[in-house]
N, C-alpha and C positions, 0 to 999 in steps of 0.2 A: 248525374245520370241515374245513379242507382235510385233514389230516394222515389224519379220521376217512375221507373218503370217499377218499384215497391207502390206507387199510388197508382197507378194503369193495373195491377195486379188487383188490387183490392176492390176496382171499381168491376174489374169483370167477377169476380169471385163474389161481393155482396152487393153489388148493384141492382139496381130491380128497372127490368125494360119498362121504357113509357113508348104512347106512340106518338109522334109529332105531326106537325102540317107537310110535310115531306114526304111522310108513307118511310121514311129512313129507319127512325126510331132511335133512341138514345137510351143510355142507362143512370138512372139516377141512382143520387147520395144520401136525399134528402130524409131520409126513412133513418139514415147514420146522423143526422145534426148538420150536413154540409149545407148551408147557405149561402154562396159564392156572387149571385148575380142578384138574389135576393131585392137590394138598395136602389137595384135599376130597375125591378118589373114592378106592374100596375097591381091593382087591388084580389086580381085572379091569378098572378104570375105570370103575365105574357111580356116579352118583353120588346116585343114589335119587329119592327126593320133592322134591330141593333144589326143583326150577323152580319149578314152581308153589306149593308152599309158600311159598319164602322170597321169592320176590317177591309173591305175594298178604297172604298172613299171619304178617309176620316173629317176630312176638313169641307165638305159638301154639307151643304143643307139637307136636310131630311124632307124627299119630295110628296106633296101634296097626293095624298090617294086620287085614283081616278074620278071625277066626273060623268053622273049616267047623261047620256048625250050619242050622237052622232060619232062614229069613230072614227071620219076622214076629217083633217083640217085645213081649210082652206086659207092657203100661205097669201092673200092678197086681205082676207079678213083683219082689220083691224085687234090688237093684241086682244082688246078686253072682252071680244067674242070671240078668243081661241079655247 
Protein backbone atom coordinates (compact mmCIF):
# COMPACT_ATOMS: atom_id res chain seq x y z
CA UNK A 1 0.00 0.00 0.00
CA UNK A 2 2.78 2.47 0.77
CA UNK A 3 4.75 2.00 -2.44
CA UNK A 4 0.90 2.56 -4.24
CA UNK A 5 0.24 5.89 -2.59
CA UNK A 6 4.36 6.87 -2.90
CA UNK A 7 3.38 6.39 -6.85
CA UNK A 8 -0.23 8.32 -6.60
CA UNK A 9 2.12 11.07 -4.74
CA UNK A 10 4.46 11.43 -7.57
CA UNK A 11 1.90 11.37 -10.28
CA UNK A 12 0.00 14.49 -8.59
CA UNK A 13 3.17 16.21 -7.69
CA UNK A 14 4.98 15.84 -11.50
CA UNK A 15 2.36 14.86 -13.62
CA UNK A 16 1.34 17.16 -16.32
CA UNK A 17 -2.67 17.47 -17.12
CA UNK A 18 -3.75 16.26 -20.54
CA UNK A 19 -7.26 16.74 -21.77
CA UNK A 20 -9.04 13.55 -22.92
CA UNK A 21 -12.42 12.70 -24.98
CA UNK A 22 -14.29 12.88 -21.59
CA UNK A 23 -13.77 16.68 -20.90
CA UNK A 24 -12.39 14.57 -17.34
CA UNK A 25 -8.78 15.02 -17.96
CA UNK A 26 -5.86 12.81 -16.66
CA UNK A 27 -2.27 13.50 -15.59
CA UNK A 28 0.47 12.10 -17.46
CA UNK A 29 3.99 10.36 -16.73
CA UNK A 30 5.15 10.34 -20.04
CA UNK A 31 7.33 13.64 -20.05
CA UNK A 32 9.14 11.00 -16.68
CA UNK A 33 9.83 8.00 -19.31
CA UNK A 34 6.34 5.98 -18.05
CA UNK A 35 5.16 4.09 -21.04
CA UNK A 36 2.63 1.79 -19.53
CA UNK A 37 -0.04 1.29 -22.25
CA UNK A 38 2.36 2.28 -24.89
CA UNK A 39 2.37 -1.67 -26.72
CA UNK A 40 -1.42 -1.33 -26.84
CA UNK A 41 -2.05 2.19 -28.55
CA UNK A 42 -2.00 2.97 -32.54
CA UNK A 43 0.55 5.04 -34.27
CA UNK A 44 -1.02 8.43 -32.48
CA UNK A 45 -1.44 6.80 -29.06
CA UNK A 46 -5.12 6.23 -28.98
CA UNK A 47 -5.91 3.34 -27.60
CA UNK A 48 -9.60 3.03 -28.55
CA UNK A 49 -12.66 1.30 -26.62
CA UNK A 50 -9.98 -0.54 -24.49
CA UNK A 51 -11.38 1.30 -20.99
CA UNK A 52 -14.55 0.56 -20.87
CA UNK A 53 -14.72 -2.48 -22.76
CA UNK A 54 -11.98 -4.40 -21.29
CA UNK A 55 -12.69 -3.66 -17.85
CA UNK A 56 -16.54 -4.00 -18.09
CA UNK A 57 -16.80 -6.88 -20.61
CA UNK A 58 -13.43 -8.63 -21.11
CA UNK A 59 -14.46 -11.68 -23.03
CA UNK A 60 -16.89 -9.64 -25.58
CA UNK A 61 -16.02 -8.81 -28.92
CA UNK A 62 -15.19 -5.37 -29.51
CA UNK A 63 -18.39 -3.92 -31.24
CA UNK A 64 -18.41 -2.65 -34.70
CA UNK A 65 -18.59 1.42 -34.75
CA UNK A 66 -22.00 2.74 -35.81
CA UNK A 67 -23.27 2.60 -39.33
CA UNK A 68 -24.47 6.25 -40.91
CA UNK A 69 -28.05 5.09 -41.83
CA UNK A 70 -31.57 5.32 -40.35
CA UNK A 71 -31.45 5.08 -36.58
CA UNK A 72 -34.81 2.90 -36.10
CA UNK A 73 -34.53 -0.83 -36.88
CA UNK A 74 -36.88 -2.61 -38.02
CA UNK A 75 -37.08 -6.17 -36.00
CA UNK A 76 -39.10 -8.04 -39.03
CA UNK A 77 -36.11 -6.83 -41.53
CA UNK A 78 -34.16 -9.53 -42.52
CA UNK A 79 -30.43 -9.64 -40.33
CA UNK A 80 -28.25 -8.43 -43.35
CA UNK A 81 -30.43 -5.12 -43.74
CA UNK A 82 -30.23 -4.45 -39.97
Amino acid sequence: MKQYLELMRTVLEKGTDRSDRTGVGTRSMKEMGVRIWDSWADENGELGPVYGHQWRRWSAPIPEPPRPGPTAVDPAAPAAAR
